[in-house]
C-alpha atoms as an extended CHARMM CRD file, in Angstrom:
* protein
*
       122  EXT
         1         1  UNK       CA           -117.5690000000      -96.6930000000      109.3790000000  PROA      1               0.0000000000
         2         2  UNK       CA           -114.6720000000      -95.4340000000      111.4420000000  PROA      2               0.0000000000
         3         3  UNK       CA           -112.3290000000      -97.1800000000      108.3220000000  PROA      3               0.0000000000
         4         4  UNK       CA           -113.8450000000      -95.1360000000      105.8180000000  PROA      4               0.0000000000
         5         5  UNK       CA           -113.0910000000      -92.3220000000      108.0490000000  PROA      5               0.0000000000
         6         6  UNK       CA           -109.5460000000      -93.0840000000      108.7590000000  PROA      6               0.0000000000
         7         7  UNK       CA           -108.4540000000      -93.9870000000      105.0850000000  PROA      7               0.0000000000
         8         8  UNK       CA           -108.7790000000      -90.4190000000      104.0320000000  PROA      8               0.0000000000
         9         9  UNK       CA           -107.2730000000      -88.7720000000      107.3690000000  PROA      9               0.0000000000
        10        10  UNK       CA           -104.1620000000      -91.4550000000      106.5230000000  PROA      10              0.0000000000
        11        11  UNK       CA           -103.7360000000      -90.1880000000      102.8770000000  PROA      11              0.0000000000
        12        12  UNK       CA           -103.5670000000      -86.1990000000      104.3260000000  PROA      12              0.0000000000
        13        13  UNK       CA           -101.2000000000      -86.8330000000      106.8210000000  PROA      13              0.0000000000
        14        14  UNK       CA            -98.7060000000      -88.6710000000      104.6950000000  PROA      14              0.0000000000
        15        15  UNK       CA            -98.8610000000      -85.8800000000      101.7570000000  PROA      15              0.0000000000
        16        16  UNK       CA            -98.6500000000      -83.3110000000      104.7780000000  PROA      16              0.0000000000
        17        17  UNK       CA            -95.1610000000      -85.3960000000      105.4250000000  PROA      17              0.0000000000
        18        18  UNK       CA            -94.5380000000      -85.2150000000      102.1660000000  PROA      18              0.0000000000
        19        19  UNK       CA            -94.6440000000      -80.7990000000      101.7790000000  PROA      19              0.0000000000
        20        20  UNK       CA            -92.5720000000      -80.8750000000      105.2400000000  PROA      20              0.0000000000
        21        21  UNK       CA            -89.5990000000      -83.2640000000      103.8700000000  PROA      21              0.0000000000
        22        22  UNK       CA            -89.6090000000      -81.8150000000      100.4860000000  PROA      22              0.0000000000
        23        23  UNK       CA            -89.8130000000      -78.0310000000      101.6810000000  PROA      23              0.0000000000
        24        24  UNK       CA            -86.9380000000      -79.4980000000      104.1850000000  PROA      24              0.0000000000
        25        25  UNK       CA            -84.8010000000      -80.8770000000      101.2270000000  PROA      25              0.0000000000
        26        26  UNK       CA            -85.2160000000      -77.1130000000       99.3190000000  PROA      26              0.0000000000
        27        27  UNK       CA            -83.5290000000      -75.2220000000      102.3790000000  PROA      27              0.0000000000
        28        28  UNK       CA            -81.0540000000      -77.4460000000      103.6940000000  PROA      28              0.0000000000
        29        29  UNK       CA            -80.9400000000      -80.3330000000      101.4520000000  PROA      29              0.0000000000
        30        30  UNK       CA            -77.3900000000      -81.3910000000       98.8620000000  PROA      30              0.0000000000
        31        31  UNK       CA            -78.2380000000      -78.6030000000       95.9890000000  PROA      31              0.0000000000
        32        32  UNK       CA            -79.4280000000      -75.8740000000       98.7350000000  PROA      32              0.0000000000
        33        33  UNK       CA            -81.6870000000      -73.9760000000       96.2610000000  PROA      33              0.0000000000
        34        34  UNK       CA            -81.6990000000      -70.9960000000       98.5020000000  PROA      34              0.0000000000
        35        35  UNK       CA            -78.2320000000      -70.3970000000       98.6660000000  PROA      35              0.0000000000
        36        36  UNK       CA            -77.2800000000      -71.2860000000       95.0200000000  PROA      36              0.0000000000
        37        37  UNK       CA            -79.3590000000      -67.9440000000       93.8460000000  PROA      37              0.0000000000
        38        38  UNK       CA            -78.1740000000      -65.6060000000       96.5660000000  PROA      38              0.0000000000
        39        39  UNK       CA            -74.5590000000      -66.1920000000       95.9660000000  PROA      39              0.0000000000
        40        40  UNK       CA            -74.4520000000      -65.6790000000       92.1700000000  PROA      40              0.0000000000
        41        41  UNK       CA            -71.8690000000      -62.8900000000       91.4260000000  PROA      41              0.0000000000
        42        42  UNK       CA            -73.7110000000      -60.2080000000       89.9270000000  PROA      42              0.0000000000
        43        43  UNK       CA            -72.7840000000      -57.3400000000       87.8180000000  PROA      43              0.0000000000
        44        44  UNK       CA            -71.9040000000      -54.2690000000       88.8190000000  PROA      44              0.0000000000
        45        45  UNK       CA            -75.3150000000      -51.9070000000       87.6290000000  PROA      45              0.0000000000
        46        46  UNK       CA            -74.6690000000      -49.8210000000       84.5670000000  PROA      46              0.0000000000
        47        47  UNK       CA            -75.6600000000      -46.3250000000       83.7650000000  PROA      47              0.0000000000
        48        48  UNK       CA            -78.2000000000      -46.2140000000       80.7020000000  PROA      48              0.0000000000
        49        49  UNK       CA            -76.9330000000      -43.8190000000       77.8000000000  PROA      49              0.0000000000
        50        50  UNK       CA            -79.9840000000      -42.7410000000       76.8250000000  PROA      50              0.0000000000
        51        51  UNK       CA            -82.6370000000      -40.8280000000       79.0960000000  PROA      51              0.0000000000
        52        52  UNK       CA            -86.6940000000      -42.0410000000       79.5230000000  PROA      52              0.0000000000
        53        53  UNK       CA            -89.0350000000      -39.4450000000       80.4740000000  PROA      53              0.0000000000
        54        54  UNK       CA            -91.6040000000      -41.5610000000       82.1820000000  PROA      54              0.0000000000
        55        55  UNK       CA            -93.8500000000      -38.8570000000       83.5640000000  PROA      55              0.0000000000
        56        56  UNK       CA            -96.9820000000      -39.1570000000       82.2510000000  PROA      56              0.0000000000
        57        57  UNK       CA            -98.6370000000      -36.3660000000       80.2930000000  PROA      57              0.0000000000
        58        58  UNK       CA           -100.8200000000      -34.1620000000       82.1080000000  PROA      58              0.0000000000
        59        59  UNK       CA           -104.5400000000      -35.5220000000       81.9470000000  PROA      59              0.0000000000
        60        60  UNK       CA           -106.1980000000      -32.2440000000       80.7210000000  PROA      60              0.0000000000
        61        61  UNK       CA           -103.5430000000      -32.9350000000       77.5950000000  PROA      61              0.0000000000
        62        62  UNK       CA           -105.0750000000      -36.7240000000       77.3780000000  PROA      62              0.0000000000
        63        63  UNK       CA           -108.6970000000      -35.9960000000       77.3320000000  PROA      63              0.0000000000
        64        64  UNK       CA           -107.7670000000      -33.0770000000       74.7410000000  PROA      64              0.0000000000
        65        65  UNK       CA           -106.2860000000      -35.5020000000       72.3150000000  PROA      65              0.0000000000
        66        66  UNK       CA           -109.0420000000      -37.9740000000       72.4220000000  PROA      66              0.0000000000
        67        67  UNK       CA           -111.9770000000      -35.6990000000       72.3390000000  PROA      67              0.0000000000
        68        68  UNK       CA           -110.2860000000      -33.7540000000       68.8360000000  PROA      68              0.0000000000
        69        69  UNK       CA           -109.5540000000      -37.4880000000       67.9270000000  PROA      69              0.0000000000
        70        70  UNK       CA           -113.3550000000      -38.9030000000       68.5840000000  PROA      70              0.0000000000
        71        71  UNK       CA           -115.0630000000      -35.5510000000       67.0800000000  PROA      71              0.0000000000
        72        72  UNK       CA           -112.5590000000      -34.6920000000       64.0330000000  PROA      72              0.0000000000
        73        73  UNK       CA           -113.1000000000      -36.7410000000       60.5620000000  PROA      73              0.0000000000
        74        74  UNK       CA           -113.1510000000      -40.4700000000       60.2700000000  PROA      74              0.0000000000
        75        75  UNK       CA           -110.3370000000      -41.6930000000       58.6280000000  PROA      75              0.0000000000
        76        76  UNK       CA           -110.1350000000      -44.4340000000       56.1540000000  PROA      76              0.0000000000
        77        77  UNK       CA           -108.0380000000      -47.4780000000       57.9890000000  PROA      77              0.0000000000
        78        78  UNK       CA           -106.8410000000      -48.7140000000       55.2850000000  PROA      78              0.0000000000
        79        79  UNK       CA           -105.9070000000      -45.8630000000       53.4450000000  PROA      79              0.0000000000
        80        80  UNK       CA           -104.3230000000      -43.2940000000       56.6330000000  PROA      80              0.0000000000
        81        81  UNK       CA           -100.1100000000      -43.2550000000       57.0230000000  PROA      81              0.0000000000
        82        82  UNK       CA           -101.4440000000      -43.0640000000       60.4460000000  PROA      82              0.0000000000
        83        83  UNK       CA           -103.5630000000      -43.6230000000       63.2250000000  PROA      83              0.0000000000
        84        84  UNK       CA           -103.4380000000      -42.1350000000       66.7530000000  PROA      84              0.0000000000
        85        85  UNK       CA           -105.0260000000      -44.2210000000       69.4770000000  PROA      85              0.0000000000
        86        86  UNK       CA           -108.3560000000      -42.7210000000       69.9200000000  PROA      86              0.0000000000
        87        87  UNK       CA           -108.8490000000      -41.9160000000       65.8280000000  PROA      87              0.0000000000
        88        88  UNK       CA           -112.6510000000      -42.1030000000       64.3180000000  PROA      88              0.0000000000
        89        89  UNK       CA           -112.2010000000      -44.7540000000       61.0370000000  PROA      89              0.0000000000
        90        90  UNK       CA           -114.4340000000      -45.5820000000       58.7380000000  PROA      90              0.0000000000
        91        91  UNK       CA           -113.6390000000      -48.8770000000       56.4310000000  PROA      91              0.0000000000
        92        92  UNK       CA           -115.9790000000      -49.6650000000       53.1210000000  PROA      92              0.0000000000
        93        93  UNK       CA           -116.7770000000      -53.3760000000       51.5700000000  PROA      93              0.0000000000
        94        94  UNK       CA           -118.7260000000      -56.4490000000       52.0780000000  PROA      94              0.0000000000
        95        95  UNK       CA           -118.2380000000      -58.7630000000       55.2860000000  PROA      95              0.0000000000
        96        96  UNK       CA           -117.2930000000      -62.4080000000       54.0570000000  PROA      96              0.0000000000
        97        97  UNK       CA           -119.5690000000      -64.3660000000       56.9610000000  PROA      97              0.0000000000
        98        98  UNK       CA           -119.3370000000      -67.8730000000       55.7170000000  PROA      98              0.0000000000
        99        99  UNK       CA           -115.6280000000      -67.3050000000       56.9230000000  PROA      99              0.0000000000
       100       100  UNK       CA           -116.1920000000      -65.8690000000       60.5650000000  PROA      100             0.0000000000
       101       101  UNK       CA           -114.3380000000      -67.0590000000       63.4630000000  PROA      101             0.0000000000
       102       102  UNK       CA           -115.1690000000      -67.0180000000       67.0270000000  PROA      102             0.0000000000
       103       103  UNK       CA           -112.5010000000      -66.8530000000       69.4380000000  PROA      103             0.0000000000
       104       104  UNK       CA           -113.3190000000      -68.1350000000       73.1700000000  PROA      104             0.0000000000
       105       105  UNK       CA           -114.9250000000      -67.7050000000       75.9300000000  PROA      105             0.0000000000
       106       106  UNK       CA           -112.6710000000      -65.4810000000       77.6710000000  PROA      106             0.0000000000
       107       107  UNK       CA           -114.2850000000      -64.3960000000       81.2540000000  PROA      107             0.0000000000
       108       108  UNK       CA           -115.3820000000      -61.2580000000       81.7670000000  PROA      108             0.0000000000
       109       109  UNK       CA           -116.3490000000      -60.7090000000       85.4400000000  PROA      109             0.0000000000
       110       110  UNK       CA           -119.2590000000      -62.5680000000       85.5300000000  PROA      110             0.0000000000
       111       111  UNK       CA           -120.2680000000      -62.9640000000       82.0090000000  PROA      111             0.0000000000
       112       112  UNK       CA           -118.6340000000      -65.1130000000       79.1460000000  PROA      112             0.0000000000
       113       113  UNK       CA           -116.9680000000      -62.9200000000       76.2890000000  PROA      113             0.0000000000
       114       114  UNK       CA           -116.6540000000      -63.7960000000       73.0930000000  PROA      114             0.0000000000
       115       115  UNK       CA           -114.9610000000      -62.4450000000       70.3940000000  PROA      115             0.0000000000
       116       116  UNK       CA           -116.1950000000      -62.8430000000       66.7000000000  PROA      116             0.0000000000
       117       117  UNK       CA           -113.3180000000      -61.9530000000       63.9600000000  PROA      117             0.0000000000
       118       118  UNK       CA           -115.2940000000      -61.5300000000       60.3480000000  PROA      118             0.0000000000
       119       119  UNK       CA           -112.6420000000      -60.9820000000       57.1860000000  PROA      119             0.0000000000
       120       120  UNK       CA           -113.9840000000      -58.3980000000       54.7470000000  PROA      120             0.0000000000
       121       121  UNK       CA           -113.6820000000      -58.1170000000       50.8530000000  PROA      121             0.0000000000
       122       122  UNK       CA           -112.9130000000      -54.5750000000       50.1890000000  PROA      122             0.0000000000
């Protein structure tokens, strides 16, 4: 019983060995990962010629844009130069079902998602 015991104990302690002399090879071993990456010349930093404004808007300006979008007109999708983000669109025709595809599962929390992408015939 005590050989059963041992076997795995053996295997643990050699790939413990293992880490240790490979993690020993990375710092101080003949390519010396560590220092190859610190001593790469690098550029002096450059100044961008154009200016980003990355405030974001102010929220009451947000929710204002999305309400008018959710309560104005639908929009045809296929049809509008245009959509904003939040937009109500309507499309018209006949799903095509025989030629669905499901695409997944993709976790959600605790619950499998999938997605199910249907073509339509306008």
């Amino acid at each position: 019983m005590s050989a059963v015991m041992f076997v795995p104990s053996l295997v643990c302690g050699c790939l413990a060995y293992w880490q240790y002399e490979r993690m020993e090879w990375k710092v101080r071993g003949p390519f010396v990962l560590g220092a190859r990456f610190c001593e790469v010349p690098r550029p002096d930093p450059q100044t961008l010629s154009v200016t980003l404004d990355l405030t974001p808007p102010p929220q009451e300006s947000l929710i204002k844009q999305r309400s008018e979008g959710l309560m104005g007109e639908a929009k045809d999708v296929f049809g509008a130069a245009e959509l904003q983000e939040y937009d109500k669109v309507s499309a018209t025709g006949v799903f095509l079902d025989n030629k669905s595809v499901f695409i997944g599962p993709r976790p959600r929390k605790c619950e499998a998602d999938i997605l199910s992408v249907v073509p339509r015939n306008t």
